[in-house]
C-alpha positions as CSV (number, residue, x, y, z in Angstrom):
1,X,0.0,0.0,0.0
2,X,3.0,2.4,1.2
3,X,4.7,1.3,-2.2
4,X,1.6,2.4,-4.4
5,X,1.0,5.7,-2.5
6,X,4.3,6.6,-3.4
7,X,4.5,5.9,-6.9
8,X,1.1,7.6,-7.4
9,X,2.8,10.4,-5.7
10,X,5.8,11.0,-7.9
11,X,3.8,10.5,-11.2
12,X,1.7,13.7,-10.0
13,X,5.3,15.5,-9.7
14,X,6.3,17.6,-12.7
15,X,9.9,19.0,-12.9
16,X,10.6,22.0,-14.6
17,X,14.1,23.2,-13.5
18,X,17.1,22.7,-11.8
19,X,15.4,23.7,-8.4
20,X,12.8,20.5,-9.1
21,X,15.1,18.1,-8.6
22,X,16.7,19.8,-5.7
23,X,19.8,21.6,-7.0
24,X,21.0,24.7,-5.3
25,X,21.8,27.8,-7.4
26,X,22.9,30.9,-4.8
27,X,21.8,32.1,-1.4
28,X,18.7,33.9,-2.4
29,X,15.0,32.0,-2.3
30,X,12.8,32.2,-5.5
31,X,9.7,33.5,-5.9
32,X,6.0,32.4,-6.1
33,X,7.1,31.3,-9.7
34,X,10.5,31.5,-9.9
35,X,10.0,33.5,-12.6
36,X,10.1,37.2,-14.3
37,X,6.4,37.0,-13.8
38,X,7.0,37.4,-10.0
39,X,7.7,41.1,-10.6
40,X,4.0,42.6,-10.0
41,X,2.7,43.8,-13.2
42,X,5.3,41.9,-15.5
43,X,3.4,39.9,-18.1
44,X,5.0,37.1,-20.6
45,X,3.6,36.1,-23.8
46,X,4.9,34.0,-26.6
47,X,4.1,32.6,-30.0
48,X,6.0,29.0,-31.4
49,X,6.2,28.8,-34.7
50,X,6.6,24.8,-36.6
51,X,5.7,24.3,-39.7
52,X,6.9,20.8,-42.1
53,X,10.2,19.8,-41.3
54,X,12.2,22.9,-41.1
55,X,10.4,25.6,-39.6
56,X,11.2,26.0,-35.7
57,X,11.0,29.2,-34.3
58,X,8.9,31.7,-32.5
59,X,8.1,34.9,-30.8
60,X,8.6,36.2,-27.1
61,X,7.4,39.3,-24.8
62,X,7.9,40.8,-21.7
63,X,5.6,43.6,-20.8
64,X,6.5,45.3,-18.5
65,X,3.2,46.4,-16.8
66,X,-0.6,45.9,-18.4
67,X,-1.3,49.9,-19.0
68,X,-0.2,51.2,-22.2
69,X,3.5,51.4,-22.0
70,X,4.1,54.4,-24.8
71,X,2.5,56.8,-22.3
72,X,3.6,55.3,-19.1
73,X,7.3,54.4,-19.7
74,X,9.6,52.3,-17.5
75,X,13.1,53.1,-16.7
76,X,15.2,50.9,-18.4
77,X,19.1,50.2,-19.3
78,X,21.0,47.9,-22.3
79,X,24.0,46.1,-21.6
80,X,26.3,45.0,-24.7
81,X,28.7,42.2,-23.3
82,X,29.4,40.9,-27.2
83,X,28.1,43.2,-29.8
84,X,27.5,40.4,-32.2
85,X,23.9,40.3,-32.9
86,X,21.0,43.1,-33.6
87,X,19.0,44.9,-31.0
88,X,16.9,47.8,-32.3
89,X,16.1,51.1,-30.1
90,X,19.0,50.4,-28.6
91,X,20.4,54.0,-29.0
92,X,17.7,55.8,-27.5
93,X,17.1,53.4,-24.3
94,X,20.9,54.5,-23.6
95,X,19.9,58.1,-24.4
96,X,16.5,58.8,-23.0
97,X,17.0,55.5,-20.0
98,X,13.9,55.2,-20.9
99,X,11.8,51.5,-22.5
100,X,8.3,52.5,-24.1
101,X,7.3,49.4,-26.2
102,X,7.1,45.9,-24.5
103,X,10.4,43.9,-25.2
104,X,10.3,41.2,-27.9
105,X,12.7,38.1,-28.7
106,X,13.0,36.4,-31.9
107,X,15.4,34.5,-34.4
108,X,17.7,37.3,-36.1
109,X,16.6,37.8,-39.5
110,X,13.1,38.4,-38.0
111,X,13.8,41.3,-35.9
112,X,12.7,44.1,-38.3
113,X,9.1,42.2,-38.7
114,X,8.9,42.2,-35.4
115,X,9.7,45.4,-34.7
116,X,7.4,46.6,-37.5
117,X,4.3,44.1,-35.2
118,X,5.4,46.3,-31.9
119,X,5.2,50.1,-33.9
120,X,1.6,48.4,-35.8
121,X,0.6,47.4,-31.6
122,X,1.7,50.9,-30.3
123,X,0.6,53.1,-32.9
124,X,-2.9,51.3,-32.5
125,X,-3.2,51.8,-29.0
126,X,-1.6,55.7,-29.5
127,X,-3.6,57.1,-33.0
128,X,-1.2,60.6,-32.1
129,X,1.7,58.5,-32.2
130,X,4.3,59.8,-34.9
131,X,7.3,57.9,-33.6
132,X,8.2,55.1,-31.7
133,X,11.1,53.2,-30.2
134,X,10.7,49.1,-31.1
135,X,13.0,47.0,-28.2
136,X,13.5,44.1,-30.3
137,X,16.1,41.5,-29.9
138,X,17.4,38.2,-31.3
139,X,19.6,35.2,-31.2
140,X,20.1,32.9,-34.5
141,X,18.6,30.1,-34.8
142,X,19.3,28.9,-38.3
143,X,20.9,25.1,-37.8
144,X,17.0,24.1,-36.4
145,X,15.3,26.3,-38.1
146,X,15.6,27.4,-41.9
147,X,15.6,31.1,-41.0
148,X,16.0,32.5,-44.8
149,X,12.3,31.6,-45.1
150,X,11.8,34.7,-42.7
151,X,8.7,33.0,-41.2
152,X,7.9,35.4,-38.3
153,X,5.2,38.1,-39.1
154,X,4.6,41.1,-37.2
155,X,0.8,39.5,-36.6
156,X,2.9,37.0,-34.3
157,X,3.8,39.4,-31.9
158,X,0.8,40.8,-32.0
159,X,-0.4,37.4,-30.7
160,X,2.1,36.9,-28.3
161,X,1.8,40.2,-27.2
162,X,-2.4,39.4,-26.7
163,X,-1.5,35.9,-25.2
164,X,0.7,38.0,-22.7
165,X,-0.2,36.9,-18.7
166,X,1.5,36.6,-15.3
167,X,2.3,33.2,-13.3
168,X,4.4,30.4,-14.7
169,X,6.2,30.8,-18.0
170,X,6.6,27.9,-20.7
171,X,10.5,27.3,-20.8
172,X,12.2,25.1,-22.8
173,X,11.7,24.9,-27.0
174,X,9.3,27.8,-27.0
175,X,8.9,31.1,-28.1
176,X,12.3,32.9,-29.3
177,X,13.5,29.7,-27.9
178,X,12.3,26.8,-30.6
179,X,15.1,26.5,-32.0
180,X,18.1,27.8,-30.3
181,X,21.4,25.3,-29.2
182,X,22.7,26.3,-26.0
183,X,26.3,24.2,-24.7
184,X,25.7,21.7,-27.0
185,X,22.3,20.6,-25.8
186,X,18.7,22.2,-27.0
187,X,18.5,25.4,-25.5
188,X,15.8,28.1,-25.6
189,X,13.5,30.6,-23.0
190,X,14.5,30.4,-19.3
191,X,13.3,32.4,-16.6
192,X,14.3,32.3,-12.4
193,X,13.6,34.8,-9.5
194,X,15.1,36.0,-6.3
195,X,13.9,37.5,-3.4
196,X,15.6,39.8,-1.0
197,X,15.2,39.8,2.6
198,X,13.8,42.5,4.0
199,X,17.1,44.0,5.7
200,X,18.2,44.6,2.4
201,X,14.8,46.0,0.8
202,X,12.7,43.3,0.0
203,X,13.1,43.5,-3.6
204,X,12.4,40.9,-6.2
205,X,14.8,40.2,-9.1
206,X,13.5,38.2,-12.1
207,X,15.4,37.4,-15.5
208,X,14.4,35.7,-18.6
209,X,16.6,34.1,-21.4
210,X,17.0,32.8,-24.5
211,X,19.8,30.6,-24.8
212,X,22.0,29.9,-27.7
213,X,25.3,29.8,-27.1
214,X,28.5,27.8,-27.3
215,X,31.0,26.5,-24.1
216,X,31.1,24.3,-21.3
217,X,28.2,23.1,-19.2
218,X,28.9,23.7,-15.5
219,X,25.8,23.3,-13.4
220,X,26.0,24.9,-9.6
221,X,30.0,24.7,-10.7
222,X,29.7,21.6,-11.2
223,X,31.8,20.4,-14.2
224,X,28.9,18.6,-16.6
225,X,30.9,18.6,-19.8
226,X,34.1,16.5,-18.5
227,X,31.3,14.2,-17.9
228,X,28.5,13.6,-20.4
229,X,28.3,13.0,-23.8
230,X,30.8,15.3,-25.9
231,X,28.6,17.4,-28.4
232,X,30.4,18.6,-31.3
233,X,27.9,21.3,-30.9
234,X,29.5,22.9,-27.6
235,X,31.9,25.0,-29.2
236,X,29.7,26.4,-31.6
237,X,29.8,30.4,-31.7
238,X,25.6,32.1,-30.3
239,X,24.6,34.3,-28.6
240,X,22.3,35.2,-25.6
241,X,19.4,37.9,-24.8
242,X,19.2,38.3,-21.2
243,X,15.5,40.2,-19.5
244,X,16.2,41.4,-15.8
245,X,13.5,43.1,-14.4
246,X,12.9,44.7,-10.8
247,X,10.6,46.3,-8.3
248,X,13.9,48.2,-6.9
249,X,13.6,52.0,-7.7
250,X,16.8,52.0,-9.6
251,X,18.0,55.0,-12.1
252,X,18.7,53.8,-15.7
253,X,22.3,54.0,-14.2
254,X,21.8,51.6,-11.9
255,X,19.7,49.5,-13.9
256,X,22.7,49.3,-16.3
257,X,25.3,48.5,-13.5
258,X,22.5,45.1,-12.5
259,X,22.4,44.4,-15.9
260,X,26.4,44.0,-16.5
261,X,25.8,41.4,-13.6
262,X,23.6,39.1,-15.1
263,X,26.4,38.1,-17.5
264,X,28.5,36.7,-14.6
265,X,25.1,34.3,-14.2
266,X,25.9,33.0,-17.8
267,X,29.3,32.8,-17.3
268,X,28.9,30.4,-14.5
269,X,27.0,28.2,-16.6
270,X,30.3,27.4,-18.8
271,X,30.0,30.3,-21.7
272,X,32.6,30.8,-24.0
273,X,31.7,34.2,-25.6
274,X,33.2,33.5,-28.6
275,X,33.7,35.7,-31.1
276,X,30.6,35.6,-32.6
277,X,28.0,35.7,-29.8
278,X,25.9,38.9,-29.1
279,X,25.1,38.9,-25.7
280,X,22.5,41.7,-24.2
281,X,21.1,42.5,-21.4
282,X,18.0,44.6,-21.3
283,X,17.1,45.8,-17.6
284,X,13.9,47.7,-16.8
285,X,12.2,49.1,-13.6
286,X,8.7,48.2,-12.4
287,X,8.6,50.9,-9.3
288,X,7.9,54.2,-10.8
289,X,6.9,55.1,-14.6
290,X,7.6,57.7,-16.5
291,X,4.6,60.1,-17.2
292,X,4.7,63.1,-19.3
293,X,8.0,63.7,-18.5
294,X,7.5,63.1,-14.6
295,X,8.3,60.2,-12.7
296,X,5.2,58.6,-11.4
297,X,5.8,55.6,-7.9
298,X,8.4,55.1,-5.8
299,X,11.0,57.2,-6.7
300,X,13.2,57.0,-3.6
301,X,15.9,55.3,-5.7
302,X,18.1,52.4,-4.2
303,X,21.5,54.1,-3.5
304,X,25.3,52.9,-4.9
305,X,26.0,50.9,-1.6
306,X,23.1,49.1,-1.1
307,X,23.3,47.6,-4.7
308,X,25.2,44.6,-4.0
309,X,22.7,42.3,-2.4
310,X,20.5,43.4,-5.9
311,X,23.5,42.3,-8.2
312,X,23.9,39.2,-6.4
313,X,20.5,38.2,-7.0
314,X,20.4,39.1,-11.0
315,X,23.8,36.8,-11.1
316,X,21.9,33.9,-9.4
317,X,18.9,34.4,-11.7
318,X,20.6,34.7,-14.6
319,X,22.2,31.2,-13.8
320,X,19.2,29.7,-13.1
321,X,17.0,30.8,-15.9
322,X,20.2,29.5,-18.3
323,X,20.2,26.6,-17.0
324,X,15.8,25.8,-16.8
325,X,15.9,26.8,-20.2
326,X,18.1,23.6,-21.0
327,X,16.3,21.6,-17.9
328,X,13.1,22.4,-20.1
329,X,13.8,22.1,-23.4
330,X,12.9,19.0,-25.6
331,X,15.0,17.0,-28.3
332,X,14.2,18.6,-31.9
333,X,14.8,18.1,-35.2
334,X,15.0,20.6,-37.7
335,X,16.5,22.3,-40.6
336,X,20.1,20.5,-40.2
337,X,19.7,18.3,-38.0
338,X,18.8,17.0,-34.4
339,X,20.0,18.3,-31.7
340,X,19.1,16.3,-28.4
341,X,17.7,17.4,-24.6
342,X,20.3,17.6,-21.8
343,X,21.0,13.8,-20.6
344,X,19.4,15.2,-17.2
345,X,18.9,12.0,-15.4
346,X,22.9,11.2,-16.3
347,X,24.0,14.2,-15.1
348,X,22.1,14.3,-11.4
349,X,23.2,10.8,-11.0
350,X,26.8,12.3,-11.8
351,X,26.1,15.4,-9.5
352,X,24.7,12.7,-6.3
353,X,27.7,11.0,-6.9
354,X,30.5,13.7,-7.3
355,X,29.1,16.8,-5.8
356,X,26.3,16.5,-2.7
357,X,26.5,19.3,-2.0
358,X,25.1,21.1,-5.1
359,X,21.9,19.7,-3.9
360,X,19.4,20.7,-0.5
């Protein structure tokens, strides 16, 4: 009787991520979600995209509140870490330190259609509207899917943008993510959170990913790729668009200072940065809004020396969210080729074996 209780038990369990199946990243707890979603206000949406045999790719948002976000901006900051890739309104966010449009991911020869589906979205909800500033970026996704058939419309982020909610976010080979490679294994959208304690302001960090680039797997520093399977694939240049968001009251210079620190998060997981990966990090604040010119919330803005506990956490969640995106994602077969799912149940029997104490 004991025996069948337990196994109807663990078929009702689901795992998602590395914190599932009891692997420690950091010092800070996650949130309700363990997501971006558990920033109040911060919505998700996302559109996959497979069609015949070589079609795998998609479309994701982050928005960073539900009002219309042209007229009530949010501050915001971009960090390049490799300038390899295409991020448009990039120019003006560093400028103004300002985001007005929600934030979209795609594969990189789709970023000007998507950009043209956020100015069609704004300019619909603003008919006075004579300019706008598109936050679009991209990794490339071409060995899964056959990108030169430029299969993203702008009426797909439209979609995603409608299909936009809080709570739990798909991860895995979804969105953006469908066909992305990330350290050899099938990559794609991750997300993670952190809470603060209270002492040091009771903020929330949360980041989301998409995944596709090249190195070493190293999971909670633990050394994966000496380990599993080689993958010819692990050395392969990509890239990496990186979401933090926040309910600190930062300044879009301190938002940029949190967002240079969610690249040490992927460089924990085993990135190379190779020569060809464009790396960003796009870093907004949920706390007060921009308003005709006037900031609108909670404007008391974190000061320099209390920033540490808040770059701490973006590193952890960074880590994290890298790492569920791979946790999540499903073998798939593509344009080229296949490229398989993480060997997870290898590698936390290696992890049980070689390093307890990654675990709780």
């Amino acid at each position: 009787m004991r025996r069948l209780v337990f196994l109807l038990t663990f078929s009702l369990l689901v795992f998602s991520g590395v914190r599932d199946y009891g692997i420690k990243i950091g010092i800070y707890p996650a949130g309700k979600f363990n997501a971006i979603t558990d920033i109040n206000g911060v919505l998700v949406g996302q559109k996959t995209i497979i069609k015949g045999k070589t079609i795998r790719t998609g479309v994701t948002v982050i928005l960073p509140h539900t009002k219309n976000i042209f007229r009530e901006k949010v501050p915001g900051a971009i960090y390049v870490f490799n300038g390899f890739g295409k991020l448009t309104g990039i120019s003006q966010v560093k400028e103004l330190g300002e985001i007005e449009t929600p934030i979209v991911l795609t594969n990189t020869l789709s970023v000007w259609d998507a950009a043209k589906g956020l100015i069609i979205y704004t300019l619909k909800q603003n008919p006075d509207a004579r300019s706008t500033n598109p936050v679009v970026g991209e990794t490339n996704d071409g060995y899964l899917n056959d990108i030169r058939a430029l299969e993203v419309r702008p009426k797909d982020v439209i979609e995603a943008i409608s299909k936009a909610k809080s709570g739990r976010v798909k991860e895995g080979a979804v969105g953006a993510g469908t066909g992305t490679i990330a350290l050899g294994w099938k990559g794609g959208i991750g997300t993670a959170s952190r809470l603060l304690p209270e002492k040091y302001g009771g903020y929330k960090i949360g980041v989301l990913v998409q995944t596709n680039f090249g190195g070493r797997l190293t999971v909670a520093g633990f050394p994966a790729w000496k380990y599993l399977k080689k993958r010819p694939l692990s050395a392969r240049k990509g890239s990496c668009m990186m979401v933090v968001a926040t309910d600190a009251p930062l300044s879009s210079r301190n938002l940029y200072r949190l967002a240079k620190r969610a690249v040490s998060g992927m460089i924990r997981t085993g990135a190379s940065s190779s020569n060809g990966s464009g790396d960003y990090v796009i870093a907004f604040s949920t706390a007060y809004r921009i308003i005709d010119g006037k900031k609108v919330g909670n404007t008391d803005e974190v000061s320099n020396r209390k920033m540490t506990p808040l770059f701490i956490a973006a590193a952890e969640a960074a880590e994290e969210a890298i790492l569920n995106s791979l946790f999540e994602a499903k073998t798939v077969k593509g344009a080229m080729g296949t490229v398989e799912a993480l060997q997870i149940k290898k590698l936390i029997a290696l992890m049980k074996k070689y390093d307890p104490a990654a675990f709780r």
